[in-house]
C-alpha positions as CSV (number, residue, x, y, z in Angstrom):
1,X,5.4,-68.7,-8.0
2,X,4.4,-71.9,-6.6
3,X,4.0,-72.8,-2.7
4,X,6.4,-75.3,-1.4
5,X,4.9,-78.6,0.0
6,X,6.2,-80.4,3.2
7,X,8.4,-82.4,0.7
8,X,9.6,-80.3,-1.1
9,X,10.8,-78.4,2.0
10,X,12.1,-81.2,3.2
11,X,14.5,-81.8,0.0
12,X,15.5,-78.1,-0.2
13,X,16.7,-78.3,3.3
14,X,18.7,-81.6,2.3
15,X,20.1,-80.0,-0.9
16,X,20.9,-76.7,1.4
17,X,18.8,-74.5,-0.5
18,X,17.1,-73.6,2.8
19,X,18.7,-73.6,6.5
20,X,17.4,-73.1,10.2
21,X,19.4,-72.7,13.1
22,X,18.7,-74.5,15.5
23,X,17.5,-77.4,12.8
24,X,13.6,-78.1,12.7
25,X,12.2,-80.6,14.9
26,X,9.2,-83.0,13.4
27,X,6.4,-80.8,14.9
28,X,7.7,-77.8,13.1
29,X,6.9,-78.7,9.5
30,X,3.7,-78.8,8.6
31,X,1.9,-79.6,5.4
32,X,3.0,-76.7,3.5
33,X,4.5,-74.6,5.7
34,X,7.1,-74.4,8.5
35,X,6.6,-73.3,12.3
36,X,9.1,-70.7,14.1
37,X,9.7,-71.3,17.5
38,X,9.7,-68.4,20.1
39,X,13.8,-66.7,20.5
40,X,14.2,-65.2,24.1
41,X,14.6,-61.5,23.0
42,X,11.9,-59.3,23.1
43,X,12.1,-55.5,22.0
44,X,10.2,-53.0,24.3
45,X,8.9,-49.6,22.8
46,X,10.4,-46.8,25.5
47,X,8.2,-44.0,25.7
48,X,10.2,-41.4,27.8
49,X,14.0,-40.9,28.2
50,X,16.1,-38.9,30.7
51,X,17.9,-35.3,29.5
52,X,19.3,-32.5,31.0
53,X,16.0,-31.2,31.5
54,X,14.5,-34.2,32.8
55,X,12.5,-36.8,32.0
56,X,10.9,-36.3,28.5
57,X,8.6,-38.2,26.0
58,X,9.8,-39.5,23.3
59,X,9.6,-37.7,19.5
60,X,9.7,-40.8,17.5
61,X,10.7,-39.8,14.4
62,X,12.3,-42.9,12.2
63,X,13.2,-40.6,9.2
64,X,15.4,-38.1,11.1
65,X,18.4,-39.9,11.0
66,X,19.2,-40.0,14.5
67,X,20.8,-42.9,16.1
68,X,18.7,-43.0,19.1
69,X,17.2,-46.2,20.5
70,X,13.8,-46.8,20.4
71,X,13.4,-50.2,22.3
72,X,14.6,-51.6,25.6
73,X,16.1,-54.9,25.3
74,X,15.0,-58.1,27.1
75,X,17.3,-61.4,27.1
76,X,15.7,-64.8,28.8
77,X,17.3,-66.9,30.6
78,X,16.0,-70.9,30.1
79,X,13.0,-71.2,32.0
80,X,11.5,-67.5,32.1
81,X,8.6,-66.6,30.0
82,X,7.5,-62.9,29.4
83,X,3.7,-61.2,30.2
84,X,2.5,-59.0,27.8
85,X,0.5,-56.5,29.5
86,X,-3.2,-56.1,27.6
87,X,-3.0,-53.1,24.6
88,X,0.5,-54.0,24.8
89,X,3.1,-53.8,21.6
90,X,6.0,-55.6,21.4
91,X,8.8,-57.2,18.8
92,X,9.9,-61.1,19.3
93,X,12.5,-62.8,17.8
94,X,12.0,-65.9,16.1
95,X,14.5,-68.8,18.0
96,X,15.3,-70.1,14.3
97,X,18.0,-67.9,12.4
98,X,17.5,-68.7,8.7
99,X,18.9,-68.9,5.3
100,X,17.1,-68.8,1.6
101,X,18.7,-69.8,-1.6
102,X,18.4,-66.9,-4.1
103,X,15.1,-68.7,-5.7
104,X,13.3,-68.9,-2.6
105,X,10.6,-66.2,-0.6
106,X,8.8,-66.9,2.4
107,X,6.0,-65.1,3.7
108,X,5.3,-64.8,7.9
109,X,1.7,-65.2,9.1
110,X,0.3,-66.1,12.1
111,X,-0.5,-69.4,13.3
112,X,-4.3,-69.9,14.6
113,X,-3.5,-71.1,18.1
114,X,-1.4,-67.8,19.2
115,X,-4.4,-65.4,17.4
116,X,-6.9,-67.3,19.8
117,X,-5.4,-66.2,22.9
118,X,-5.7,-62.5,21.9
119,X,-2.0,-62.2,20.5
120,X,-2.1,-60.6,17.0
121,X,1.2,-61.7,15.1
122,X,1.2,-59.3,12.3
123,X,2.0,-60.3,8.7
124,X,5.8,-59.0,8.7
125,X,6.1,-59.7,4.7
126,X,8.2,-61.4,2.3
127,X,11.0,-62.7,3.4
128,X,13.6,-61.6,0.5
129,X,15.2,-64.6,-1.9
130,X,19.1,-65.1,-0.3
131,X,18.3,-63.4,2.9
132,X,20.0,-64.8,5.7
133,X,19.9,-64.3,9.9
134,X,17.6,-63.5,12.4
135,X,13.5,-62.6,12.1
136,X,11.6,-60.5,14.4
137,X,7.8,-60.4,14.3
138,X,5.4,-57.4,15.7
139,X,3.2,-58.9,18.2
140,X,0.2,-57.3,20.1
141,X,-1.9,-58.0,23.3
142,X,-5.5,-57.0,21.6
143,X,-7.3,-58.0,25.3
144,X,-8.6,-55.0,27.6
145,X,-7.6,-56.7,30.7
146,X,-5.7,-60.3,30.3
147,X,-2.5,-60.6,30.8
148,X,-1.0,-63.1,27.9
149,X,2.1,-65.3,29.4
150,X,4.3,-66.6,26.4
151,X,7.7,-69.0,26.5
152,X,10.5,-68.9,24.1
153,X,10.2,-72.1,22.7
154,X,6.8,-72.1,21.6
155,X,5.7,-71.8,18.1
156,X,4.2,-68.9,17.8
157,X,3.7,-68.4,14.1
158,X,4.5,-70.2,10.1
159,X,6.6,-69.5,7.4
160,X,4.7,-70.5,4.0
161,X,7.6,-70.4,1.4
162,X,7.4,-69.9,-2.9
163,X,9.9,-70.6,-5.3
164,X,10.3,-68.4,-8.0
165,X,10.6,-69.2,-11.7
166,X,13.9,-67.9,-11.7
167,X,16.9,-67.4,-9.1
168,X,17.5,-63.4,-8.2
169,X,20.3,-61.4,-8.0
170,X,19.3,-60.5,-4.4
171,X,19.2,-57.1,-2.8
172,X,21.3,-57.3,0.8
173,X,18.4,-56.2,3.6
174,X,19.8,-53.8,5.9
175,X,19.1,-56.8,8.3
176,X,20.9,-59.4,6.8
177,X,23.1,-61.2,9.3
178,X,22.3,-58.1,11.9
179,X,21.9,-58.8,15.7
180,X,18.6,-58.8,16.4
181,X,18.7,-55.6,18.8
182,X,20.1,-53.2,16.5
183,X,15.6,-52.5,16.6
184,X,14.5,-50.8,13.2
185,X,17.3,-49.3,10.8
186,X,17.3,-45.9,9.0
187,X,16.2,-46.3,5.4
188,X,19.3,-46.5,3.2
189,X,19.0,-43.4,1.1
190,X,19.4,-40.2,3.1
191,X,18.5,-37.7,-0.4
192,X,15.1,-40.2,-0.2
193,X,14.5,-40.1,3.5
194,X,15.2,-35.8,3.0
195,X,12.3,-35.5,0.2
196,X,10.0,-37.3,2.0
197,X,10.5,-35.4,5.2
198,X,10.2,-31.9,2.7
199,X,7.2,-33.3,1.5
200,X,8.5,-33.3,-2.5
201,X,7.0,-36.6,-3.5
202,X,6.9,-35.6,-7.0
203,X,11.2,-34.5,-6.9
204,X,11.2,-37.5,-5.5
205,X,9.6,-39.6,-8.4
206,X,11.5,-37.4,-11.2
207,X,15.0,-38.1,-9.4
208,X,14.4,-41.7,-9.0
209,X,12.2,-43.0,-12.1
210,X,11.9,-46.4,-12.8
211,X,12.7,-45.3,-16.5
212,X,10.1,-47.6,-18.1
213,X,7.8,-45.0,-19.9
């Protein structure tokens, strides 16, 4: 795989190869690389919920099944910025929606700037060839005591993208064209998600071998 230089971004977004919504501005793409700008949706991690008993803490359990939510939503209106509180964790959205032809990854990182203010943007990995719709990013507070104002509309971190040597019959992510609140999905395979909760890893491997040996 090769890394895609500013022009050569440039001409896949003129041959339609690679899309943003909203378009890209001139201080969004960089020498080999493209900036996201801030969305206005932020997912908040709950940590209690009400029941018949009261007010409870949360189990968190991902594998289970369950269709609880795990996040509040937060929508901006223009003009409003969010606080993340210090030790804080979070989930942004990106403002850009996007769109990859089917010989295309990108990768996430962080961008220098947002790192220096105590923000850690974690590496959310690859984004998959043919994927198309919204990103969200993890985002921390690592400060003890500051309290780190961000705006939707900044850029806040850079997509580096690689083409590959051939296009890909892509796999559909379970986000693909998903609104963005919909948090984190259930894996797709319940007999997977059933092992794993059993603890029989090795079942696991014998049920679903690659079948290259």
């Amino acid at each position: 795989m090769s890394v895609l230089s500013k022009l050569e971004i440039i001409e896949r977004i003129k041959k339609g190869d690679l899309s943003f919504e909203p378009s890209l501005d001139l201080f969004q793409i960089q020498t080999h690389s493209v900036d996201l700008r801030l969305g206005s949706t932020f997912l908040i991690p709950k940590s209690w919920e009400m029941t018949q008993a009261g007010r409870v803490s949360l189990n968190i359990d991902y594998l289970s099944g369950n269709k609880k939510r795990y996040f509040d939503v937060i929508d901006l209106e223009p003009g409003q910025y969010f606080e993340i509180l210090p030790r804080e964790f979070i989930i942004v959205t990106a403002l850009e929606k996007i769109k990859l032809a089917n010989d295309l990854v990108g990768t996430l990182y962080p961008r220098s700037s947002v790192n220096r203010r105590g923000l850690s943007v974690d590496l959310s990995g690859v984004i998959d060839a043919g994927y198309e719709g919204n990103l969200i990013v993890p985002v921390r507070n690592n400060t003890a005591n500051q309290i780190i104002r961000v705006y939707p509309g900044e850029r806040f971190c850079q997509i580096v993208f690689q083409s590959l040597s051939r296009k890909v019959r892509p796999k559909k992510s379970r986000y693909q064209k998903k609104d963005i609140i919909v948090g984190i999905l259930k894996e797709r395979s319940r007999k997977e998600m059933k092992l794993i909760r059993e603890g029989k890893i090795k079942e696991l491997k014998l049920s679903f071998s690659l079948g290259t040996k």
